[in-house]
Backbone bond lengths (Angstrom), bond angles and torsions (degrees), N, CA, C in turn:
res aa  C-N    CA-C-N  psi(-1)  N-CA   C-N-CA  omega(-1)  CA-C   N-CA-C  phi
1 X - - - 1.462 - - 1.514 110.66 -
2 X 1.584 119.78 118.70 1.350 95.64 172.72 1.907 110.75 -104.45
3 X 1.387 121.23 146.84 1.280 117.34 -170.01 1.560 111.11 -60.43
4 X 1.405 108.59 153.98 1.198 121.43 177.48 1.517 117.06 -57.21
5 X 0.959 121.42 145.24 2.096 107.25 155.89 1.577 111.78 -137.64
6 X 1.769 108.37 49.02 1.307 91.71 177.01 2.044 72.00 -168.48
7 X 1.405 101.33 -179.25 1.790 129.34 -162.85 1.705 89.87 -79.67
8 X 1.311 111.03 -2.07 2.180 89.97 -165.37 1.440 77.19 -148.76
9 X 1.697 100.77 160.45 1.463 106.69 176.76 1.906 103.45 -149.05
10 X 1.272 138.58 170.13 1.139 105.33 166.33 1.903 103.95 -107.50
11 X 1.034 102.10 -168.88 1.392 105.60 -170.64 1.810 92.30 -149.57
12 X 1.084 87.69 125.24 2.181 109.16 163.45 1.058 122.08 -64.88
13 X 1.264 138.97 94.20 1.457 137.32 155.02 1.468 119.70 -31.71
14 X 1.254 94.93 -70.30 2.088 130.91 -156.91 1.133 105.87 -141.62
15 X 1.006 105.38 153.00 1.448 128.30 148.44 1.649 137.97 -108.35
16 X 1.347 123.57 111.85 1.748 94.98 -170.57 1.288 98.13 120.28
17 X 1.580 109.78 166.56 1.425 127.03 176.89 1.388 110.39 -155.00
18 X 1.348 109.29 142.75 1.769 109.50 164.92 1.582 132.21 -102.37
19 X 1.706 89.84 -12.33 1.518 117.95 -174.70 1.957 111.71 -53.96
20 X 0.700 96.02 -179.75 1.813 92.42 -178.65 1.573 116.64 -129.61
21 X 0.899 99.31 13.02 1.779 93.01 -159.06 1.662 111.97 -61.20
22 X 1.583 102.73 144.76 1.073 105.27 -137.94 1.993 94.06 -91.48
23 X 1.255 112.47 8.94 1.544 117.71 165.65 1.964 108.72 -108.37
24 X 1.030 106.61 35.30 1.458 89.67 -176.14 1.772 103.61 -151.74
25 X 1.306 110.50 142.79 1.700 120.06 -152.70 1.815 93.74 -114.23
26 X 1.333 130.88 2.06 1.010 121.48 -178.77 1.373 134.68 -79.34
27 X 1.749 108.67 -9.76 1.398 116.68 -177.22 1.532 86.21 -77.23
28 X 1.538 126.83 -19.68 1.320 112.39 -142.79 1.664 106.85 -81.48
29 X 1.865 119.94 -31.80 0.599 126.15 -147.18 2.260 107.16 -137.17
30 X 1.365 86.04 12.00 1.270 92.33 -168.80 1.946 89.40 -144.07
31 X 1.111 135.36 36.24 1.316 136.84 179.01 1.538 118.70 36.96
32 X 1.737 98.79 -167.81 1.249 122.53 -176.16 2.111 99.88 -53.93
33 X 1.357 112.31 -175.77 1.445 102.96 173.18 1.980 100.90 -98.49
34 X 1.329 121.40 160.33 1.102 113.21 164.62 1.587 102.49 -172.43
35 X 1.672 110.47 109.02 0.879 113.32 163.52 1.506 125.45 -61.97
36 X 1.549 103.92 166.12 1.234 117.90 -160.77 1.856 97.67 -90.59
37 X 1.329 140.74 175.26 1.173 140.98 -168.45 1.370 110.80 -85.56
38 X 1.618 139.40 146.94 0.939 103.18 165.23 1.606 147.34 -98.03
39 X 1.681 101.69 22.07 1.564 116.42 166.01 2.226 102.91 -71.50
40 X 1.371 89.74 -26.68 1.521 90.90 -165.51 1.846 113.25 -67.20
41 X 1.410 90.38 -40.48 1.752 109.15 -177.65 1.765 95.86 -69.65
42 X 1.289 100.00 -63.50 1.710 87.87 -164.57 1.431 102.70 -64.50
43 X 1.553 136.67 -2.56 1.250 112.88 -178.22 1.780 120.70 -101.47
44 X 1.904 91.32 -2.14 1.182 102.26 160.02 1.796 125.54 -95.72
45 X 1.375 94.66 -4.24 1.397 106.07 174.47 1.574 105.45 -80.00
46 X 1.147 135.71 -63.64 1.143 142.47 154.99 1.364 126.05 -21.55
47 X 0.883 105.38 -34.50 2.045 115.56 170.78 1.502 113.09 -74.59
48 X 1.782 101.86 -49.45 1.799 99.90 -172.65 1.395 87.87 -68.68
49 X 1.518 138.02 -67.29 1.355 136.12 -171.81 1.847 102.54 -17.96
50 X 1.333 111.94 -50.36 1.355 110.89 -155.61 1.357 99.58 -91.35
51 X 1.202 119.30 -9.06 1.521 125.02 165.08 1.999 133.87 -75.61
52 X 1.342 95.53 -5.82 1.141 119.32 -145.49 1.326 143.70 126.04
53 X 1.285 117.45 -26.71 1.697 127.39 -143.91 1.940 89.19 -81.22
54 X 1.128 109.87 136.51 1.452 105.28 168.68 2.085 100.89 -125.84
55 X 1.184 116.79 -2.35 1.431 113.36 159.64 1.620 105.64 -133.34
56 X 1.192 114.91 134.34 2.059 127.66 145.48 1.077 100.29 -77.09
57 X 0.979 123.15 141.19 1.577 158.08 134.33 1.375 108.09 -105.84
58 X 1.436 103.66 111.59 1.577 119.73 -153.68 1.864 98.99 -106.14
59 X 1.268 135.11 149.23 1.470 116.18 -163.78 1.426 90.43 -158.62
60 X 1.131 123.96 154.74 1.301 158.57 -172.99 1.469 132.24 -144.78
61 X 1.639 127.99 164.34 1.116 105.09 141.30 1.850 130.46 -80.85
62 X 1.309 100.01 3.01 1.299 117.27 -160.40 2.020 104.43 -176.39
63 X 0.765 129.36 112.43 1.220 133.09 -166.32 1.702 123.78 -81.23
64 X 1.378 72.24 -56.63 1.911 101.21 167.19 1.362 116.44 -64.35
65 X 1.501 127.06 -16.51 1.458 114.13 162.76 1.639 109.11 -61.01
66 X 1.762 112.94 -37.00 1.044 106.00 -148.47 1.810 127.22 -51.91
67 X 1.188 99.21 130.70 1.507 98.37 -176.94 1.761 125.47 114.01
68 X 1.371 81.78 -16.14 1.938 90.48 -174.91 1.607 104.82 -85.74
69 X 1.499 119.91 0.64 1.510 119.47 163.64 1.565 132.68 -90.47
70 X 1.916 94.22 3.35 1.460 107.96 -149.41 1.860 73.20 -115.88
71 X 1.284 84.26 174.50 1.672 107.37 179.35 1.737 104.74 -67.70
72 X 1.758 127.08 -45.29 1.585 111.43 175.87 1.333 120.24 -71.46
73 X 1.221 126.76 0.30 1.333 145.22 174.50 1.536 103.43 72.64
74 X 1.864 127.03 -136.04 1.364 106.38 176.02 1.389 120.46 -97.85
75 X 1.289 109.15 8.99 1.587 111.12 174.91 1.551 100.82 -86.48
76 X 1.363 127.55 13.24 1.419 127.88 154.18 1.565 110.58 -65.42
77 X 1.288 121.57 -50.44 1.807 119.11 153.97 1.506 109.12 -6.55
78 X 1.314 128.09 -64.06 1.473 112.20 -176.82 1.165 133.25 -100.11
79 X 1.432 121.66 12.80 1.438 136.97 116.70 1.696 124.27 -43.52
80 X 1.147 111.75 -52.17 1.786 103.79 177.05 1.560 105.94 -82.10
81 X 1.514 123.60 -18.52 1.245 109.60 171.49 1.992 114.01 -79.06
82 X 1.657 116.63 -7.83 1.303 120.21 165.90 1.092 114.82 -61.44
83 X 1.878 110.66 -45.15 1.262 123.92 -131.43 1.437 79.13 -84.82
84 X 1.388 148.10 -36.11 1.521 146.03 -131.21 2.000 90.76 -97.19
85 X 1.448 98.70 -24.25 1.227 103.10 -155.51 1.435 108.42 -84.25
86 X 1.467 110.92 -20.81 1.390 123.23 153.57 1.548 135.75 -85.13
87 X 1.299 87.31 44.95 1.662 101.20 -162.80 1.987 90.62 -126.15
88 X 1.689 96.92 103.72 1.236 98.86 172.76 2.095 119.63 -61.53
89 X 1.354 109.37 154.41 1.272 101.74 -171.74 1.571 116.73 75.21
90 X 1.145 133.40 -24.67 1.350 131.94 -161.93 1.669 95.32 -89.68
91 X 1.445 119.71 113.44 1.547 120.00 -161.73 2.233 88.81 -103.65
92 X 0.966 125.15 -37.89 1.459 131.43 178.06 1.454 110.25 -139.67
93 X 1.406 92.28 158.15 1.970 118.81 165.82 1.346 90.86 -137.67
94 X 1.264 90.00 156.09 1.505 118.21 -179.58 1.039 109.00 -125.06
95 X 1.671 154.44 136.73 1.354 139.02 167.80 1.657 98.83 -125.24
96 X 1.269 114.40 131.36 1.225 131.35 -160.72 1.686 106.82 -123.13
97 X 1.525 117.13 124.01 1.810 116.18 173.76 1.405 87.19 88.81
98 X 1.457 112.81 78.23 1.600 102.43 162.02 1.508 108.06 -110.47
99 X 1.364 125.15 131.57 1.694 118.55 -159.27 1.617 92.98 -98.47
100 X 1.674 104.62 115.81 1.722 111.71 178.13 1.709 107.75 -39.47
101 X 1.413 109.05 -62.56 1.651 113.72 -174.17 1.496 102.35 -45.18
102 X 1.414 141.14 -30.02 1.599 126.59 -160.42 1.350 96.72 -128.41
103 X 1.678 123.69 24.37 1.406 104.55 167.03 1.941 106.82 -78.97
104 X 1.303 108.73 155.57 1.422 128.33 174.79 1.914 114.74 -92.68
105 X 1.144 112.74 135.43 1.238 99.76 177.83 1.956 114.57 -64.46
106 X 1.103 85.85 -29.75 1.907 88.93 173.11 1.038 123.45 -82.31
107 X 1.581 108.34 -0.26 1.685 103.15 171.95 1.412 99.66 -70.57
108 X 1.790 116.86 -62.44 0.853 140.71 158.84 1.822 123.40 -1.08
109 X 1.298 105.77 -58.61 1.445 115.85 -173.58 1.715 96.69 -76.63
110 X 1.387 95.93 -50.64 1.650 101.08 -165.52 1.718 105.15 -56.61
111 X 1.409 118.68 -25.38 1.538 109.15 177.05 1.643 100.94 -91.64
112 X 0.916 138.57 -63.79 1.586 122.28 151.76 1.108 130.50 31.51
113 X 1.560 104.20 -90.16 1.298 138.46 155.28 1.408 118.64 -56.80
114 X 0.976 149.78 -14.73 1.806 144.09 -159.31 1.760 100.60 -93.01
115 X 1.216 109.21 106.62 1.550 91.16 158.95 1.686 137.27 -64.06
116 X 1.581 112.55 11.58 1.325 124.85 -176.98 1.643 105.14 -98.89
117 X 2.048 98.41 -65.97 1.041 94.31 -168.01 1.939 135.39 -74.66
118 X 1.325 115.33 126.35 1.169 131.23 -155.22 1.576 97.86 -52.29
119 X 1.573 127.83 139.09 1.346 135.18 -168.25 1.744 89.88 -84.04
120 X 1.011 131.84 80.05 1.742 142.99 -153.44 1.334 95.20 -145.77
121 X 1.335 138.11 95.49 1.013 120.11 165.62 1.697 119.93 -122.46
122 X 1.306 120.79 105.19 1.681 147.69 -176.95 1.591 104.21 -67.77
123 X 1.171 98.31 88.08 1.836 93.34 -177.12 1.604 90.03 -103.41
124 X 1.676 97.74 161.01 1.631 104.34 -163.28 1.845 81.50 -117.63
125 X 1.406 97.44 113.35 1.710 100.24 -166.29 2.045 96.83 -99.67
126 X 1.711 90.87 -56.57 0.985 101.70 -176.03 1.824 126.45 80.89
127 X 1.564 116.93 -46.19 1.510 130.09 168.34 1.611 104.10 -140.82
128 X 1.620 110.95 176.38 1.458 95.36 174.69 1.311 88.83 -120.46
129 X 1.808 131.68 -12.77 1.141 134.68 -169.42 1.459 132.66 -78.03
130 X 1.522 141.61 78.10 1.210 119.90 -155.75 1.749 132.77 -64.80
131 X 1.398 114.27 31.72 1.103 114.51 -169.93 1.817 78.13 -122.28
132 X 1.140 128.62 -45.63 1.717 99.56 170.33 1.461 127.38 -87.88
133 X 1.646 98.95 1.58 1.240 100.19 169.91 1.710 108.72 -70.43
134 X 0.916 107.23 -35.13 1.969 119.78 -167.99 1.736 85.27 -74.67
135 X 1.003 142.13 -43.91 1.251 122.41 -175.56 1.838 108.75 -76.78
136 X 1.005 116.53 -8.23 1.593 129.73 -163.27 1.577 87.75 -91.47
137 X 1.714 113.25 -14.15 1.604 93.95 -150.66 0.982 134.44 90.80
138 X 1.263 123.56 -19.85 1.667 124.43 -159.83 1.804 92.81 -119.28
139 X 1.832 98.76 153.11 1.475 83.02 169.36 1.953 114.05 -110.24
140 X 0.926 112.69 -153.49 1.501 118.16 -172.85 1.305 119.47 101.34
141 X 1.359 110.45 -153.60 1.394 126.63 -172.59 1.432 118.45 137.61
142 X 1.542 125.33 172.64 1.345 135.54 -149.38 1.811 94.73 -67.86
143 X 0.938 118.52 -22.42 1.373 109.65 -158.22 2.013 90.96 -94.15
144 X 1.005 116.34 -38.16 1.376 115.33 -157.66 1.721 92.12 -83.38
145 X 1.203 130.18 -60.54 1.733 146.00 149.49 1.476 91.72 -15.11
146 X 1.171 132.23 -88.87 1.351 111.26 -175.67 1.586 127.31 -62.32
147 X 1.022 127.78 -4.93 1.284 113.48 172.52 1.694 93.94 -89.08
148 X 1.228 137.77 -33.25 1.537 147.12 175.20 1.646 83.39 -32.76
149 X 1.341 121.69 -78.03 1.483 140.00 -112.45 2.315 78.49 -97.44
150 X 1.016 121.29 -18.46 1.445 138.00 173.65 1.418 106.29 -70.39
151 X 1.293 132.08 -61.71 1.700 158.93 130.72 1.464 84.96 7.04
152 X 1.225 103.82 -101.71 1.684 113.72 -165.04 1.059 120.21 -35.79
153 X 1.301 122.19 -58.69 1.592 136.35 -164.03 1.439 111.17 -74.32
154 X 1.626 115.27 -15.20 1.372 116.32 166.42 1.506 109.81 -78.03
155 X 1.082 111.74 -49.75 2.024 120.09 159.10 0.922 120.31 -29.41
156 X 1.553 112.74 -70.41 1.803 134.80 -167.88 1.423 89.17 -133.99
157 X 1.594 110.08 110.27 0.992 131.84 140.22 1.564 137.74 -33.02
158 X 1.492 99.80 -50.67 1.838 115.88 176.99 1.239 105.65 -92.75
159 X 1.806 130.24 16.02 1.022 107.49 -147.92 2.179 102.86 -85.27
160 X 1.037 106.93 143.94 1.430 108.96 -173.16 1.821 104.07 -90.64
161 X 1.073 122.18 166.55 1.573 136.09 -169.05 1.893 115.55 -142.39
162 X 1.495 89.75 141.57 1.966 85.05 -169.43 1.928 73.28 -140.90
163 X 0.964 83.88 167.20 1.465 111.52 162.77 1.678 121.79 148.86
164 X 2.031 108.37 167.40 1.459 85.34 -146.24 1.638 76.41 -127.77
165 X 1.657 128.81 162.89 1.192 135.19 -177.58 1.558 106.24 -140.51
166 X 1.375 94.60 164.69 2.214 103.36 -170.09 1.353 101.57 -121.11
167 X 1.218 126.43 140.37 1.366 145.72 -172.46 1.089 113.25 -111.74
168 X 1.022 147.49 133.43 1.579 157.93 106.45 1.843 74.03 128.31
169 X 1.795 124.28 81.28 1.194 119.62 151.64 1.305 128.15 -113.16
170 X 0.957 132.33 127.48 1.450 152.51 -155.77 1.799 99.02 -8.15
171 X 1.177 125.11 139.36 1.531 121.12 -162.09 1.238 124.07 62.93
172 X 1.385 110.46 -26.01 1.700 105.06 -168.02 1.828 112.10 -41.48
173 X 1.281 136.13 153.63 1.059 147.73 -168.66 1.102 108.80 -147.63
174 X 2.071 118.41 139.74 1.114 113.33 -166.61 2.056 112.93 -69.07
175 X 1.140 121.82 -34.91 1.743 106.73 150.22 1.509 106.11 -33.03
176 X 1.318 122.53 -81.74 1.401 106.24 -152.58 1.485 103.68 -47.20
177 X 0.970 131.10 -49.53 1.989 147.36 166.10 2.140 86.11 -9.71
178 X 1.119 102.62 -79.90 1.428 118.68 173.70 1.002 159.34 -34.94
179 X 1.733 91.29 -26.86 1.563 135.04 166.70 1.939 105.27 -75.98
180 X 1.092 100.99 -44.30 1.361 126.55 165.80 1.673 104.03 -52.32
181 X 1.554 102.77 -101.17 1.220 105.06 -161.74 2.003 122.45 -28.69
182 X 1.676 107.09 -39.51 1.115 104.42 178.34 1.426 117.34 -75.08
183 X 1.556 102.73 -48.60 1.956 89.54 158.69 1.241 141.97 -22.65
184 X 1.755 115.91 -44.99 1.304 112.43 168.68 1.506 120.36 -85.85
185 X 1.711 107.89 6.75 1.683 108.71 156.30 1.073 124.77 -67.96
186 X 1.464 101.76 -47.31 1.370 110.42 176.59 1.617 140.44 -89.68
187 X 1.366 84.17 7.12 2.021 98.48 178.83 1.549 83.15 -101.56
188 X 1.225 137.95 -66.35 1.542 109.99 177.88 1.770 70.02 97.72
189 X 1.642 151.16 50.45 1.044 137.31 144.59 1.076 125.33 -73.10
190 X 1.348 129.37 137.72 1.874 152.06 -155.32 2.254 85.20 -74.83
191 X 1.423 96.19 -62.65 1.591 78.91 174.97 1.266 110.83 -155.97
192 X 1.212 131.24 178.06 1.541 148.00 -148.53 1.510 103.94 -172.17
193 X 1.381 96.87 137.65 1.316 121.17 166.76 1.436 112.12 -136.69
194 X 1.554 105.90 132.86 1.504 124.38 -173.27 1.885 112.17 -116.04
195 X 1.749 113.77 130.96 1.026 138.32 164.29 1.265 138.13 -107.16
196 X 1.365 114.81 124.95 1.668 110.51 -163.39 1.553 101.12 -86.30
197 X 1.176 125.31 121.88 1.246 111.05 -170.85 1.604 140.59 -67.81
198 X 1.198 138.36 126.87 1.162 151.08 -144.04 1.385 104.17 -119.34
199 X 1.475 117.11 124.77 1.603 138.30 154.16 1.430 108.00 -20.97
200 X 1.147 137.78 122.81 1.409 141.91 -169.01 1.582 108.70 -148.98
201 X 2.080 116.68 80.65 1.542 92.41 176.30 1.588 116.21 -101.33
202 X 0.942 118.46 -176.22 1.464 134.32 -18.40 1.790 118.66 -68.44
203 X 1.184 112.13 100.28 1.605 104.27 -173.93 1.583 110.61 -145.30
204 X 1.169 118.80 124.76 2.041 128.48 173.01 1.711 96.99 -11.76
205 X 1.447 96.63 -52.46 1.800 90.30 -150.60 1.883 106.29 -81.17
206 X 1.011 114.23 5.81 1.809 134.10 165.51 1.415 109.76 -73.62
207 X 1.169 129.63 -22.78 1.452 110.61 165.75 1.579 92.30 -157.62
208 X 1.608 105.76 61.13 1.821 121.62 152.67 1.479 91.45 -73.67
209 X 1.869 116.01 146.92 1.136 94.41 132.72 1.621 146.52 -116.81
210 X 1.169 109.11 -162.37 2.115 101.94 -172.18 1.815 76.69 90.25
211 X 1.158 118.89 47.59 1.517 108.45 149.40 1.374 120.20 -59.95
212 X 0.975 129.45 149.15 1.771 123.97 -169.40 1.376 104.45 -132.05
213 X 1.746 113.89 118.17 1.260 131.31 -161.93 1.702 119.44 -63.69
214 X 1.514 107.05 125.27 1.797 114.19 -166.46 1.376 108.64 -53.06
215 X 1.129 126.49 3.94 1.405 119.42 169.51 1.862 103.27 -87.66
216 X 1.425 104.27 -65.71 1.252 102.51 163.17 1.789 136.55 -20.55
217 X 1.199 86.55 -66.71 2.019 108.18 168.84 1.482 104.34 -51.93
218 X 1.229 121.33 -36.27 1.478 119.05 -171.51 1.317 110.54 -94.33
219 X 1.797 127.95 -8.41 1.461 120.41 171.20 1.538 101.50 -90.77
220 X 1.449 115.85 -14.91 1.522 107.90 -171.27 1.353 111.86 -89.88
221 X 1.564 117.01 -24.58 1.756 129.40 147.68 1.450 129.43 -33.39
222 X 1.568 86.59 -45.67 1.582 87.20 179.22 1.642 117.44 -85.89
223 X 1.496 110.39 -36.48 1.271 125.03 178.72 1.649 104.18 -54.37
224 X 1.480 123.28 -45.04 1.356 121.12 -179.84 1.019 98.73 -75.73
225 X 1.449 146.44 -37.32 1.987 141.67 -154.93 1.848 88.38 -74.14
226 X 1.304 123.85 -44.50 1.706 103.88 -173.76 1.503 123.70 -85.70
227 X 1.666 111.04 -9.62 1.432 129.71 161.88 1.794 91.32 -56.24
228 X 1.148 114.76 -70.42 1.213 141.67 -142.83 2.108 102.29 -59.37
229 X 1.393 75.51 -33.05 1.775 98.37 -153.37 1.807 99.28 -80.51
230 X 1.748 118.75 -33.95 1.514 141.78 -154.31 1.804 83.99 -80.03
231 X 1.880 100.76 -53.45 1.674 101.09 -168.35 1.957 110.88 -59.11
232 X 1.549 103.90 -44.63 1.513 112.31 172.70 1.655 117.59 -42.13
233 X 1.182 117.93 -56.04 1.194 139.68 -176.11 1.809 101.15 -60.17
234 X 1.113 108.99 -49.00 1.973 103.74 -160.71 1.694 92.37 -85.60
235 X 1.783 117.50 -20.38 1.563 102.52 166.80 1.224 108.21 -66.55
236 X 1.359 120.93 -63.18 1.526 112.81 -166.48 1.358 112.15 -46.63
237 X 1.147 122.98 -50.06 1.373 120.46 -175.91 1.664 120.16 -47.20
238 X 1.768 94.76 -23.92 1.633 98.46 175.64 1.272 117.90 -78.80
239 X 1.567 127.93 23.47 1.187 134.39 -169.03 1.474 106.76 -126.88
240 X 1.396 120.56 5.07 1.405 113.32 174.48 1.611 100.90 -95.10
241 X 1.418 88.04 121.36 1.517 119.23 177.22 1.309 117.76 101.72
242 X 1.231 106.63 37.80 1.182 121.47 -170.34 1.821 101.50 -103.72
243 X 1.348 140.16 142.26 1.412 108.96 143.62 1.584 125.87 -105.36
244 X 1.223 112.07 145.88 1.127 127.79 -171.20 1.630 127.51 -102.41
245 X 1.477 132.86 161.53 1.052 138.90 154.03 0.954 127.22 -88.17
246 X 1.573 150.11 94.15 1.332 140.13 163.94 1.242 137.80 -110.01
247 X 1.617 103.04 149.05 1.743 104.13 -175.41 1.013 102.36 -91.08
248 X 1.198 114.11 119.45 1.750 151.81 177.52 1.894 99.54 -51.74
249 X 1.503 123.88 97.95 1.557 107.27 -175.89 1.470 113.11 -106.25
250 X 1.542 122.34 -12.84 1.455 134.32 179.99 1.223 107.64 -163.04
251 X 1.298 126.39 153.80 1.667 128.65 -157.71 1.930 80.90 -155.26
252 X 1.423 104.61 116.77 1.421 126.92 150.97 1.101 121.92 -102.07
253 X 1.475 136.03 101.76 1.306 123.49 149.33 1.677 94.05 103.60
254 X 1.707 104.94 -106.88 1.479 113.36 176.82 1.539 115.19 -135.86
255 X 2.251 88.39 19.34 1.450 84.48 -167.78 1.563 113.79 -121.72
256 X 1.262 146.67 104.49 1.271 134.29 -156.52 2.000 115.45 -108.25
257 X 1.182 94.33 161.82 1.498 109.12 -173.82 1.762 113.82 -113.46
258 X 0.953 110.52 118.32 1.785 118.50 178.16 1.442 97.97 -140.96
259 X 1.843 82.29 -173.87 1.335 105.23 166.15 1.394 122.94 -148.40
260 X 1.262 113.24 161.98 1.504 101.92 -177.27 1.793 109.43 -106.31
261 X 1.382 85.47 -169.61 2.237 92.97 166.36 1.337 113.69 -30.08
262 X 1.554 102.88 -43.03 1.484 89.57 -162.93 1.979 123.19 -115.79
263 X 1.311 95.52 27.03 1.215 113.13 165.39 1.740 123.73 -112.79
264 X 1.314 118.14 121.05 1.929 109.95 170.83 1.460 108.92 -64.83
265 X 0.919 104.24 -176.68 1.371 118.70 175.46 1.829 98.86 -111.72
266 X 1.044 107.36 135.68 1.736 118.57 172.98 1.866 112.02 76.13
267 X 1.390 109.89 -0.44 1.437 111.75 -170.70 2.025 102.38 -121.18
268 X 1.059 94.27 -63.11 1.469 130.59 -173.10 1.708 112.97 -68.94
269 X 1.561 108.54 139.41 1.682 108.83 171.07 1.664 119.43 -37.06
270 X 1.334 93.84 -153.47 1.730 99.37 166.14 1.522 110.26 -162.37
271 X 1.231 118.56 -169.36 1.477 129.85 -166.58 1.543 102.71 -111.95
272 X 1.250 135.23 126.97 1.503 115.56 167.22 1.179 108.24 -105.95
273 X 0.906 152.05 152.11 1.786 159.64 174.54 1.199 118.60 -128.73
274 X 1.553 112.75 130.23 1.628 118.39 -164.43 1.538 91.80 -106.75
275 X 1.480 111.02 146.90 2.093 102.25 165.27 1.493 100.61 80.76
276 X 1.330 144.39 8.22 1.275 137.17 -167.90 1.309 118.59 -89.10
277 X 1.303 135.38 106.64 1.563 128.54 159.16 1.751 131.50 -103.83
278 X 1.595 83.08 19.09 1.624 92.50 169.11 1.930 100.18 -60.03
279 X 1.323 114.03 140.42 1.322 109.50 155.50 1.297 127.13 -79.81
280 X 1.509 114.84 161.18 1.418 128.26 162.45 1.490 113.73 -10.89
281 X 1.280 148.38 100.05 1.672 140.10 157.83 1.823 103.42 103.85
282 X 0.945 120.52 4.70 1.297 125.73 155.40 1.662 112.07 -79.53
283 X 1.227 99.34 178.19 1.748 111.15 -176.35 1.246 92.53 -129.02
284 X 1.345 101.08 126.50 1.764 119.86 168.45 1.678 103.85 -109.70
285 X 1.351 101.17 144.42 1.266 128.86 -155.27 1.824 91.99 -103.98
286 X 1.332 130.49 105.29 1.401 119.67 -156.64 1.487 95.26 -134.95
287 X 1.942 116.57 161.06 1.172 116.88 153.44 1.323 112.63 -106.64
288 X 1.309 128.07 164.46 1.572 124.41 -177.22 1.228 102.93 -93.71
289 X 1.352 143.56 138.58 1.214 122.65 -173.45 2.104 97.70 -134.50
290 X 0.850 89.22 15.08 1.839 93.22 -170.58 1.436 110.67 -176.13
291 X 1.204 102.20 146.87 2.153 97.81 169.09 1.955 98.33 -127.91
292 X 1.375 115.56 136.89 1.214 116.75 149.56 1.390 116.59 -126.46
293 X 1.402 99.90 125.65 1.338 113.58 -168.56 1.564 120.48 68.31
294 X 1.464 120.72 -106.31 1.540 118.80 172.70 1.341 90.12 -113.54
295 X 1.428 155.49 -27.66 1.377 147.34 179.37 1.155 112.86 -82.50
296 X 1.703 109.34 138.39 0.997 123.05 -178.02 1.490 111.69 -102.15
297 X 1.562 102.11 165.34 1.645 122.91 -178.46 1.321 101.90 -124.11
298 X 2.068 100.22 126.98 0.956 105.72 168.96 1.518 144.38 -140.87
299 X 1.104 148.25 161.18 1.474 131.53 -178.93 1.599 114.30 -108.21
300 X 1.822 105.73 140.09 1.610 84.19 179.11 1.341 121.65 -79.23
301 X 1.344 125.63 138.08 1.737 130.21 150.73 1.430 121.44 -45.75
302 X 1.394 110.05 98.06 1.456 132.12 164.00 1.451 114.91 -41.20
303 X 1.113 148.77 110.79 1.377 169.07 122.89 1.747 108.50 -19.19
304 X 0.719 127.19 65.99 1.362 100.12 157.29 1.335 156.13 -45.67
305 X 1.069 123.04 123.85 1.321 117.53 -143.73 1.551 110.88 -102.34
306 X 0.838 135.84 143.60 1.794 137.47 179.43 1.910 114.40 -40.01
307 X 1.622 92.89 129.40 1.659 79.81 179.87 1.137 123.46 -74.30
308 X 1.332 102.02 -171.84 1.415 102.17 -162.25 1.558 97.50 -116.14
């Protein structure tokens, strides 16, 4: 274990994958999937907590397997989302790599419902098109992804959306390009990250052919990053006047930097706060009062305090 030196830490599910996809080298060299136990997780959750940690960011290669190797199978998921919840000090979890095909409807409810875990949900989409999704290996597509992303938001209302997609993969076609771009009109996702796709051996999609040239992959990156970037921007903006919770991560002066539910740590915007003397790893109680770009601006909410 090495100790924390900051308010968030991540935490290991699993290790491994069983999935196949035909762009990815990790089953090859990192095994079968096998989550970790769950006396083992919460007893490492419990340590960073006691170390400092006031958020997990929980990680996987796949999240949503976790548990289907263990004796509760994957409806063990809302058992470790109890178990976290009985974890004094622990103010958020984060669960990161949730695979659409193996989400559970009770995972679903159980994060919903959790007053810990952050309404954050990291779906591993990857395309929106199911004709390169089927060559990717994976199944879905824009139509099934949005009814997913319909699912949630009937659950969790606030619930926010990340996910990351690959460009120019073997077949890709400027339609499928299109299938895409309007997808992220219509998912209305908080954020996205785009990859031009890269040679990966030993893997199927390394000598697919209709390889599609890295110059190419890299104009359709960019073309999706300002699609991608217009939808980021008009969410955040739907958050002024909102109030918020944030973990306090550096304090200058009188002015501090966090984040809330709906930001990661190392991927995601941030919160700025004017007037703040919450410290480092506390939760400040904030209003949003502005968005630039995907980060928000904010002021703290005054408490009133009992008269005197």
């Amino acid at each position: 274990r090495t100790t924390p030196h900051g308010p968030w830490a991540y935490l290991k599910l699993a290790g491994g994958c069983d999935r196949v996809c035909t762009f990815c080298a990790i089953p090859s060299f990192r095994g079968r999937f096998a989550s970790r136990p769950l006396p083992e997780v919460v007893a490492e959750a419990r340590w960073l907590v006691g170390s400092g940690v006031r958020e997990l960011v929980c990680v996987s290669e796949n999240t949503t397997s976790w548990g289907k190797d263990l004796p509760s199978g994957r409806r063990g998921q809302v058992a470790l989302i109890r178990a976290f919840e009985g974890i004094e000090g622990l103010e958020r979890v984060r669960l990161l790599y949730l695979q659409p095909a193996e989400i559970i409807p009770e995972l679903l409810d159980a994060m919903a419902a959790s007053p810990v875990v952050a309404g954050y949900y990291d779906l591993s989409l990857q395309h929106a098109s199911p004709r390169v999704l089927a060559r990717m290996a994976r199944s879905g597509g824009a139509e099934r992804f949005l009814r997913l992303l319909a699912d949630i938001r009937a659950r969790d209302p606030q619930a926010v959306f990340r996910s990351s997609f690959i460009t120019g993969f073997p077949g890709e076609t400027e339609p499928d390009v299109d299938v895409v771009e309007q997808f992220l009109i219509d998912a209305r996702l908080d954020w996205a990250g785009f990859f031009p796709f890269s040679v990966e051996d030993p893997t199927p999609s390394a000598t697919m052919p209709d390889q599609v040239d890295a110059a190419v992959a890299r104009a359709r990156r960019d073309r999706l990053t300002q699609v991608a970037e217009a939808v980021a921007a008009d969410a955040a903006s739907g958050f002024v006047g909102r109030t918020l919770s944030i973990l306090v991560e550096s304090v200058t002066g009188s002015q501090a930097v966090g984040r809330s539910y709906r930001e990661a740590p190392d991927t995601d915007g941030e919160v700025h706060i004017a007037g703040c003397d919450v410290p480092v790893g506390q939760l400040a109680t904030v209003r949003v009062v502005a968005a630039e770009g995907v980060d928000l601006i904010a002021e703290p909410v005054i408490v009133p305090g009992p008269r005197a």
